[in-house]
mmCIF file of the C-alpha atoms, coordinates in Angstrom:
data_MODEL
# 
_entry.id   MODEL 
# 
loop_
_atom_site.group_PDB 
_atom_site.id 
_atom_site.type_symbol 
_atom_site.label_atom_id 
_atom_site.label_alt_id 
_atom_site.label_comp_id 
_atom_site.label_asym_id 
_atom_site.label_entity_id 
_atom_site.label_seq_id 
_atom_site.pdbx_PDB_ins_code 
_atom_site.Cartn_x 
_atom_site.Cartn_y 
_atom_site.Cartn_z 
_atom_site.occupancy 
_atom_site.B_iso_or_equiv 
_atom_site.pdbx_formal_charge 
_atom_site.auth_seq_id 
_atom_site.auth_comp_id 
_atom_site.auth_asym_id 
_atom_site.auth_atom_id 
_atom_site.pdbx_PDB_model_num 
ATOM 1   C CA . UNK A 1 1   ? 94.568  17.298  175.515 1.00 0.00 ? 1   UNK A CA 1 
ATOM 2   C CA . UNK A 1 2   ? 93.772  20.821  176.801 1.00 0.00 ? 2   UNK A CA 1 
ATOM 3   C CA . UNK A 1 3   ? 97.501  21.035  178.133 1.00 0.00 ? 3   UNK A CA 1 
ATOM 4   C CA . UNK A 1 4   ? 98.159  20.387  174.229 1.00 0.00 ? 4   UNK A CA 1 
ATOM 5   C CA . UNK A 1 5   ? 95.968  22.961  172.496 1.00 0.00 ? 5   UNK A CA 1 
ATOM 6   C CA . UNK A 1 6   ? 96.799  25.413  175.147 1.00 0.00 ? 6   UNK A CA 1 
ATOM 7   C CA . UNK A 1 7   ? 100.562 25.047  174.628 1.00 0.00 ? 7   UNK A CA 1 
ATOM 8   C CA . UNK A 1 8   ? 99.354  25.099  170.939 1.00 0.00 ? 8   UNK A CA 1 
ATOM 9   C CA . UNK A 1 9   ? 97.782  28.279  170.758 1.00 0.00 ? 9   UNK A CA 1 
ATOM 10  C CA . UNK A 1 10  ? 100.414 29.905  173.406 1.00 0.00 ? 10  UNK A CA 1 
ATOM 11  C CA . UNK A 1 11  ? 102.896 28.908  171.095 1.00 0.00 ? 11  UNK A CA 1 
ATOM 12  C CA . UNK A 1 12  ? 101.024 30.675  168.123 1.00 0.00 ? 12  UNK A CA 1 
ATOM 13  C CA . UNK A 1 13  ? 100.339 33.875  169.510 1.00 0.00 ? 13  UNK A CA 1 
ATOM 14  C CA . UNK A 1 14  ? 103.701 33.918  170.945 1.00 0.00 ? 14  UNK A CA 1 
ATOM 15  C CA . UNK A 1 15  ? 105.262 33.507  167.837 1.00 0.00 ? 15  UNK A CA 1 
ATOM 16  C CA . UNK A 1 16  ? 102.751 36.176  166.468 1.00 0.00 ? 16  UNK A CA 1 
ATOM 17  C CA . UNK A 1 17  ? 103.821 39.276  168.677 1.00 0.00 ? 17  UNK A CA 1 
ATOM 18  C CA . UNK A 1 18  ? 107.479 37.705  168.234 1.00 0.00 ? 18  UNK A CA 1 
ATOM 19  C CA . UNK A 1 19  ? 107.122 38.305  164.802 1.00 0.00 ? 19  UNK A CA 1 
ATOM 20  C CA . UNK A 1 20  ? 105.987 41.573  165.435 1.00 0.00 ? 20  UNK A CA 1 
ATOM 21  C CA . UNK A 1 21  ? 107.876 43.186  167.623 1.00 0.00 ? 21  UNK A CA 1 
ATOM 22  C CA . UNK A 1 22  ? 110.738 42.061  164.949 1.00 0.00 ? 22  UNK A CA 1 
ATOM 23  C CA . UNK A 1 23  ? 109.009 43.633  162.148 1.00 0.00 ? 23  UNK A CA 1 
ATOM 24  C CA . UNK A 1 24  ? 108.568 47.030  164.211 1.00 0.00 ? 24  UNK A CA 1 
ATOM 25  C CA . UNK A 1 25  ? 112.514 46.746  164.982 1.00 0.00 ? 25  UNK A CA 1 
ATOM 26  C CA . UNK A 1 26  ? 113.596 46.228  161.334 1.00 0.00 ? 26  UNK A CA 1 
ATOM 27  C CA . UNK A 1 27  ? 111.044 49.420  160.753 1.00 0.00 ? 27  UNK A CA 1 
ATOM 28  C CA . UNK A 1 28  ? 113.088 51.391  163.558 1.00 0.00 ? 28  UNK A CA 1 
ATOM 29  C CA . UNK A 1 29  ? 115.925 50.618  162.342 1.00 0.00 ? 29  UNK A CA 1 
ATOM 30  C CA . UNK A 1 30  ? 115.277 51.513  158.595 1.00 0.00 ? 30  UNK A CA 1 
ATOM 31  C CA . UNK A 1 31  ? 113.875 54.715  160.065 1.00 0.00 ? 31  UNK A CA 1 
ATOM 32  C CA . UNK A 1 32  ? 117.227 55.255  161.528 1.00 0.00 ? 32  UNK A CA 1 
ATOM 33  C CA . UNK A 1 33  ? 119.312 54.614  158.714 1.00 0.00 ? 33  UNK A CA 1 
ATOM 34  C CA . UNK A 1 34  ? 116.872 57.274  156.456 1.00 0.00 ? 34  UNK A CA 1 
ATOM 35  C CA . UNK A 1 35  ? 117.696 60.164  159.347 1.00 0.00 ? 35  UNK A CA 1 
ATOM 36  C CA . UNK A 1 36  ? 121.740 59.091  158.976 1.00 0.00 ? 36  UNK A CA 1 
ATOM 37  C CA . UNK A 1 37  ? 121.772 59.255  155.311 1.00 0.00 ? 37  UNK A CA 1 
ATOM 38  C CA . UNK A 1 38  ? 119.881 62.769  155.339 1.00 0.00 ? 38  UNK A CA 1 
ATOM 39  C CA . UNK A 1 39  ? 122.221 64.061  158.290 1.00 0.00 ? 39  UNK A CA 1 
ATOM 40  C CA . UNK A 1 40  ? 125.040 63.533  156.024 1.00 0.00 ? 40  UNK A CA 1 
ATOM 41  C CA . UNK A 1 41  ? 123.544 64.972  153.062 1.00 0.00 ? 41  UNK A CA 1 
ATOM 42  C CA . UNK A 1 42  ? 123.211 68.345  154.970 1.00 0.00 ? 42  UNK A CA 1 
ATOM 43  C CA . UNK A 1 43  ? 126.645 68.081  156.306 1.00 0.00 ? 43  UNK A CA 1 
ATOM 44  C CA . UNK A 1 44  ? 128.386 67.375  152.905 1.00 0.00 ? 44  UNK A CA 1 
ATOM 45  C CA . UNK A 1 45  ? 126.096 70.637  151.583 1.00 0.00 ? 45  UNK A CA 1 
ATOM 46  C CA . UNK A 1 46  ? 127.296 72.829  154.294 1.00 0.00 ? 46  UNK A CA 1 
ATOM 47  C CA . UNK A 1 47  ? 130.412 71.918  153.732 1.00 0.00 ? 47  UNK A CA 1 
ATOM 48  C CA . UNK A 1 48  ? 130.820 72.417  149.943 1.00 0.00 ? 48  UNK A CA 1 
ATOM 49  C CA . UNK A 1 49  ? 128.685 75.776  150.462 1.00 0.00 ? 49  UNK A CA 1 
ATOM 50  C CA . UNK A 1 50  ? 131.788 77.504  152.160 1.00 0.00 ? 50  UNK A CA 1 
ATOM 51  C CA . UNK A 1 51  ? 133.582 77.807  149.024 1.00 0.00 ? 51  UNK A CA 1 
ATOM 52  C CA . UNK A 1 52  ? 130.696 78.496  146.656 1.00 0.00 ? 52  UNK A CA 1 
ATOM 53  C CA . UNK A 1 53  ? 129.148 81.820  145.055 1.00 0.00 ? 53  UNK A CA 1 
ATOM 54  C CA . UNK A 1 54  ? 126.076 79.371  144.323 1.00 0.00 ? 54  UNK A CA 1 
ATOM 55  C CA . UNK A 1 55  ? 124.439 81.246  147.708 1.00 0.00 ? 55  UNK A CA 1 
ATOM 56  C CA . UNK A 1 56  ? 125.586 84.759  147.214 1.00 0.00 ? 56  UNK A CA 1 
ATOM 57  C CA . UNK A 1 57  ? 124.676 84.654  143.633 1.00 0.00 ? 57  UNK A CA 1 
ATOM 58  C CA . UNK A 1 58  ? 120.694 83.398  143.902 1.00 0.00 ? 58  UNK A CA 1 
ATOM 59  C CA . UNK A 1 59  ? 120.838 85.996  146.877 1.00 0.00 ? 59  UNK A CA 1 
ATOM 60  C CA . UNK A 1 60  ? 121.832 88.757  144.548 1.00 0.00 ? 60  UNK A CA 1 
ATOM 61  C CA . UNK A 1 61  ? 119.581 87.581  141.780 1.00 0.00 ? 61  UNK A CA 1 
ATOM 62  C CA . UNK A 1 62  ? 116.745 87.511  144.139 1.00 0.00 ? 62  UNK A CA 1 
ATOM 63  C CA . UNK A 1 63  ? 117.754 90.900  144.947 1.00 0.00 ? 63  UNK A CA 1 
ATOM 64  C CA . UNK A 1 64  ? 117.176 92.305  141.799 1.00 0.00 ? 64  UNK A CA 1 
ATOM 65  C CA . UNK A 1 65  ? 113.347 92.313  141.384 1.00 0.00 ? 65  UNK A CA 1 
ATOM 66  C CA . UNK A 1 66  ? 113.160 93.457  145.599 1.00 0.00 ? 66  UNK A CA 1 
ATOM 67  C CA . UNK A 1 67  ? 115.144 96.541  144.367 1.00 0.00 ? 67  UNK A CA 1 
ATOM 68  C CA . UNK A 1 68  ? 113.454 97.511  141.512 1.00 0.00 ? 68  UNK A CA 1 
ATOM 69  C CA . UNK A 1 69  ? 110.358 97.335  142.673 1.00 0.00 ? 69  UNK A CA 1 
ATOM 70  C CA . UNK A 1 70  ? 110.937 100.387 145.041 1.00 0.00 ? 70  UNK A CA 1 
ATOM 71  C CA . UNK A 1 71  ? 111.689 102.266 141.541 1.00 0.00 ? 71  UNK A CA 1 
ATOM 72  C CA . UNK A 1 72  ? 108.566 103.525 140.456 1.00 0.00 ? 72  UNK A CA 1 
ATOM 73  C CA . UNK A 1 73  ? 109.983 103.336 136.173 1.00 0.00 ? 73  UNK A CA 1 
ATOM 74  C CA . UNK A 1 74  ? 110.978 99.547  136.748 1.00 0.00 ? 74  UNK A CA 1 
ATOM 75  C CA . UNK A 1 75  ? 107.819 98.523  138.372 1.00 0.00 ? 75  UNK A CA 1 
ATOM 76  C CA . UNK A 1 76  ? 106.435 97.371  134.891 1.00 0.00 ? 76  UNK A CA 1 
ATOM 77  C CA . UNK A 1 77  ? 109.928 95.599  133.968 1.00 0.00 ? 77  UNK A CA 1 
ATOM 78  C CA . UNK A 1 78  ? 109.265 93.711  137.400 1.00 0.00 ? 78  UNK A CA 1 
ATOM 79  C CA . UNK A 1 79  ? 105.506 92.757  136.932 1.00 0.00 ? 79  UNK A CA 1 
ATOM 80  C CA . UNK A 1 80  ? 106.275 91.412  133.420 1.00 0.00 ? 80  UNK A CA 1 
ATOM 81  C CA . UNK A 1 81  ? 109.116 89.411  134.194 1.00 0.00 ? 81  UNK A CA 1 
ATOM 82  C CA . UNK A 1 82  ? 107.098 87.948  136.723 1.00 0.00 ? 82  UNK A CA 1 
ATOM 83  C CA . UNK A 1 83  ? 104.617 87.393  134.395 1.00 0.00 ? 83  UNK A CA 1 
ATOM 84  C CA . UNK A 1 84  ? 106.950 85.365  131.717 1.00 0.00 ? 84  UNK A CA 1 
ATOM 85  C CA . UNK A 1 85  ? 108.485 83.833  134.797 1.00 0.00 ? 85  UNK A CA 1 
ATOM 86  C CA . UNK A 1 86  ? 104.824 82.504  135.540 1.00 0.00 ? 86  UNK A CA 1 
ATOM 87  C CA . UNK A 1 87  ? 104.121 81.027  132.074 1.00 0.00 ? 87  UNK A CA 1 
ATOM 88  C CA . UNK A 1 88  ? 107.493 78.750  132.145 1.00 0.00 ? 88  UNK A CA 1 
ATOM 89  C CA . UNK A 1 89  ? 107.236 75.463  131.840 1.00 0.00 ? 89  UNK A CA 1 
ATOM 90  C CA . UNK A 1 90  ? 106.538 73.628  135.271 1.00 0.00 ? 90  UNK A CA 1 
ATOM 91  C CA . UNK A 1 91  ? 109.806 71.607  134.758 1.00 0.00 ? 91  UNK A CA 1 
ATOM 92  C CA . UNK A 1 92  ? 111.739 74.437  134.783 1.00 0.00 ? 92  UNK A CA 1 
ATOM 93  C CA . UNK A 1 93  ? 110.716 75.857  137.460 1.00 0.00 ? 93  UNK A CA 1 
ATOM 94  C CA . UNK A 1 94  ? 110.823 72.737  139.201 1.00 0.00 ? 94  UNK A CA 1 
ATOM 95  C CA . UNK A 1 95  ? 114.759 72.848  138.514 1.00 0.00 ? 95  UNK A CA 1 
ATOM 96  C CA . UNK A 1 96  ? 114.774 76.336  139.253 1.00 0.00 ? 96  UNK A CA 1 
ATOM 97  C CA . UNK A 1 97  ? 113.347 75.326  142.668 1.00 0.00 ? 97  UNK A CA 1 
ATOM 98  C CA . UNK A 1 98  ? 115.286 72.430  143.107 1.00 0.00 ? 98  UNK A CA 1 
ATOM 99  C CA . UNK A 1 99  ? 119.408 74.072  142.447 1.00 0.00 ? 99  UNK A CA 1 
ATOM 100 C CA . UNK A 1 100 ? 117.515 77.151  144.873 1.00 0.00 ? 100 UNK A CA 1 
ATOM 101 C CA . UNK A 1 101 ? 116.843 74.441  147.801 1.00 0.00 ? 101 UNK A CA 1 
ATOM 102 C CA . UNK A 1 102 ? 120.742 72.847  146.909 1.00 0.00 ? 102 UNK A CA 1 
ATOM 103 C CA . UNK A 1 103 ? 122.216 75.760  147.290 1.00 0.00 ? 103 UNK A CA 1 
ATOM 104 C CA . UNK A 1 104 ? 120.329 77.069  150.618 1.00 0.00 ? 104 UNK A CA 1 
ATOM 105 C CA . UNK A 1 105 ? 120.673 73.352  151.746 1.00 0.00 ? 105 UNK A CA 1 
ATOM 106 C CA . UNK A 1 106 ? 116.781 73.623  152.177 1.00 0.00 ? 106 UNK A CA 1 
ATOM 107 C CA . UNK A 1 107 ? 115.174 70.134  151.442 1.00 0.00 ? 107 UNK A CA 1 
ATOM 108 C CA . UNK A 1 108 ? 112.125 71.126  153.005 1.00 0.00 ? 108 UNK A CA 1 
ATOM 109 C CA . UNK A 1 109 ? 112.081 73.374  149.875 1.00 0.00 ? 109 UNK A CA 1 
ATOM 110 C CA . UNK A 1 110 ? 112.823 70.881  147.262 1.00 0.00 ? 110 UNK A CA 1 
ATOM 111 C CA . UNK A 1 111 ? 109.412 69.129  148.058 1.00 0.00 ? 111 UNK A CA 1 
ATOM 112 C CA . UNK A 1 112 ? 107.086 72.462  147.357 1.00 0.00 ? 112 UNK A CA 1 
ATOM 113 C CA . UNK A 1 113 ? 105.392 72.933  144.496 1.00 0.00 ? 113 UNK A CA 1 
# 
C-alpha cells in the first residue's frame, strides 16, 4: 500500500514540475518570438529611412525654435508657439510623438507620454 501512494504522489508531483517546466518553455519561447518580430521592425525602418526626408525634415523643423531662440526679437514668437503647442489636444500630440519615434526608429519613444 505505501509502495502505491508513494508511486501515487511521485507520479503527481512529477507531473506537476513537468507541467511546469513546459509552461516556462512555451513562455521562453513566446518571449523569443516578441524580440524577432521587434528586430525586424527596426530593420524594415532602417531600411525605408535611407530614402526618406521624413528624418531630415523633423530635424530641420526641430531646428527652427533652437535657432530662434538665440534671436533676442523671436524669443516671444518661440515662447508662444510653445505655449499653443502645449494646449493641443493630447491626441495630437500623441501622433505628433508617435510619426517623431517612426521616423527616428525610436520605440522607446513611442511609449512616453
Amino acid at each position: 500500500m505505501w509502495q502505491l501512494l508513494i508511486g501515487s504522489v511521485t507520479e503527481l508531483v512529477g507531473g506537476h514540475f513537468k507541467r511546469k517546466s513546459e509552461e516556462r518553455q512555451a513562455q521562453h519561447e513566446r518571449k523569443l518570438e516578441v524580440i524577432k518580430h521587434e528586430s525586424n521592425w527596426d530593420n524594415i525602418q532602417a531600411s525605408n529611412s535611407g530614402s526618406s526626408w521624413k528624418d531630415e525634415w523633423f530635424t530641420l523643423l526641430f531646428s527652427v525654435p533652437l535657432v530662434m531662440a538665440f534671436i533676442p526679437e523671436a524669443v516671444p514668437v518661440v515662447q508662444e508657439g510653445f505655449k499653443v503647442l502645449e494646449s493641443m489636444p493630447d491626441f495630437y500630440k500623441a501622433f505628433l510623438g508617435a510619426a517623431v519615434a517612426a521616423s527616428f526608429g525610436i520605440r522607446a519613444l513611442s511609449k512616453w507620454k
